[in-house]
C-alpha positions as CSV (number, residue, x, y, z in Angstrom):
1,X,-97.8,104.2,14.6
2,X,-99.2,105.2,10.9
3,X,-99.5,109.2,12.0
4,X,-96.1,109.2,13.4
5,X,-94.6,107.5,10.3
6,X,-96.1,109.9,8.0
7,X,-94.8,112.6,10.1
8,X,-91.4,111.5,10.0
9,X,-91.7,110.6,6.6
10,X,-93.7,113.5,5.2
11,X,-90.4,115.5,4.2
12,X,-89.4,113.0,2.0
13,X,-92.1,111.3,0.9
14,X,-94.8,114.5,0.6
15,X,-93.3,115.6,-3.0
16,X,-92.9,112.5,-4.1
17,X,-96.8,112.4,-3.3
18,X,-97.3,115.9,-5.1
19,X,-95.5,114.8,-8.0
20,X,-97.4,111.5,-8.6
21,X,-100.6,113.6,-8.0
22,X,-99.6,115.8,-10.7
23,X,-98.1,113.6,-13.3
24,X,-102.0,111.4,-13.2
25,X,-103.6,114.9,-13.3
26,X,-101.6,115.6,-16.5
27,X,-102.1,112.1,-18.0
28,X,-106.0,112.0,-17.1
29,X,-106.1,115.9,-19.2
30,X,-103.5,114.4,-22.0
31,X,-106.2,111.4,-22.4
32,X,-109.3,112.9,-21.9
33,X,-108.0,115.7,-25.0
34,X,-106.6,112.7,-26.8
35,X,-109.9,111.6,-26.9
36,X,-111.9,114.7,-27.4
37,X,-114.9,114.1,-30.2
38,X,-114.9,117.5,-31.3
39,X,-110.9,117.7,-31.6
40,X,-110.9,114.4,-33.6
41,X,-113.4,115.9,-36.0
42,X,-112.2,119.2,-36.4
43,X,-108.3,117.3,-37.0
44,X,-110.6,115.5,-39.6
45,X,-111.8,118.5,-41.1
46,X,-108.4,119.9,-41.1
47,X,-107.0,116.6,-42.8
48,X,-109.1,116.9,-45.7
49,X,-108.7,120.8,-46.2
50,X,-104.8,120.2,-46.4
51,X,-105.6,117.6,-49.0
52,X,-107.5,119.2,-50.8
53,X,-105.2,122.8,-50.7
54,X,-102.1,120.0,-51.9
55,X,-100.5,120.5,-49.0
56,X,-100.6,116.8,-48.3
57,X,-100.7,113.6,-50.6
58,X,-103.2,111.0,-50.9
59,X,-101.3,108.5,-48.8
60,X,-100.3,110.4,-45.9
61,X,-103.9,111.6,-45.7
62,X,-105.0,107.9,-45.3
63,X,-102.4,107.5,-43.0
64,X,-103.9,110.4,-40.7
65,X,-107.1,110.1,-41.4
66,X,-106.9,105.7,-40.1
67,X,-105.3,106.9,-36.7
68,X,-107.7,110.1,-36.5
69,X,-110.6,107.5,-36.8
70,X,-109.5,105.1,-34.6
71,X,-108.8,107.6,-32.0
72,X,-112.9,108.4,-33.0
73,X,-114.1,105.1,-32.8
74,X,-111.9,104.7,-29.4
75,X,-113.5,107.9,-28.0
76,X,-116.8,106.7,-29.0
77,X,-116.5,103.5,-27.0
78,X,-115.0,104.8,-24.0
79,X,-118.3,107.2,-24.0
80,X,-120.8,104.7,-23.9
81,X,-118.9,102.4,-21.6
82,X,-118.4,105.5,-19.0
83,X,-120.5,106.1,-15.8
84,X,-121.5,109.4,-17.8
85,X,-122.1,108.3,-21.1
C-alpha cells in the first residue's frame, strides 16, 4: 500500500518534499560559510583594517572581533570532530 499512497499523495506532498530538500541544502551552505576558516580570518583582517583606518571604535571592534573568534574557535572544533577533519 506504500507505492500507491505516494502516488496518490505525490501531488501534494512532492513540493513539500522539494522544498524541505532545498531549505537543508540552504542551511547546510549558510553553515558550512558561517563557519568558513578563511572567511573568519579574512573578516578578522578586515576588522582590524577598519580600526585602524577609524572607521570603527575600539569597542565595537572588540565586540566583532569576540563573535568573529568564537565563530573561529567553533569552526575549529567542528573540524577536528568531523569524519574529514
Amino acid at each position: 500500500m506504500g507505492i500507491l499512497t505516494d502516488v496518490v499523495f505525490a501531488p501534494a506532498v512532492g513540493p513539500l518534499k522539494g522544498v524541505l530538500w532545498l531549505a537543508r541544502i540552504i542551511a547546510e551552505q549558510a553553515e558550512r560559510t558561517l563557519y568558513d576558516e578563511t572567511l573568519i580570518r579574512a573578516a578578522l583582517l578586515d576588522l582590524e583594517q577598519q580600526l585602524e583606518a577609524g572607521a570603527i571604535g575600539e569597542e565595537e571592534y572588540e565586540k566583532q572581533e569576540e563573535i568573529l573568534l568564537d565563530r573561529l574557535k567553533i569552526a575549529r572544533e567542528r573540524m577536528r570532530s568531523s569524519p574529514q577533519g
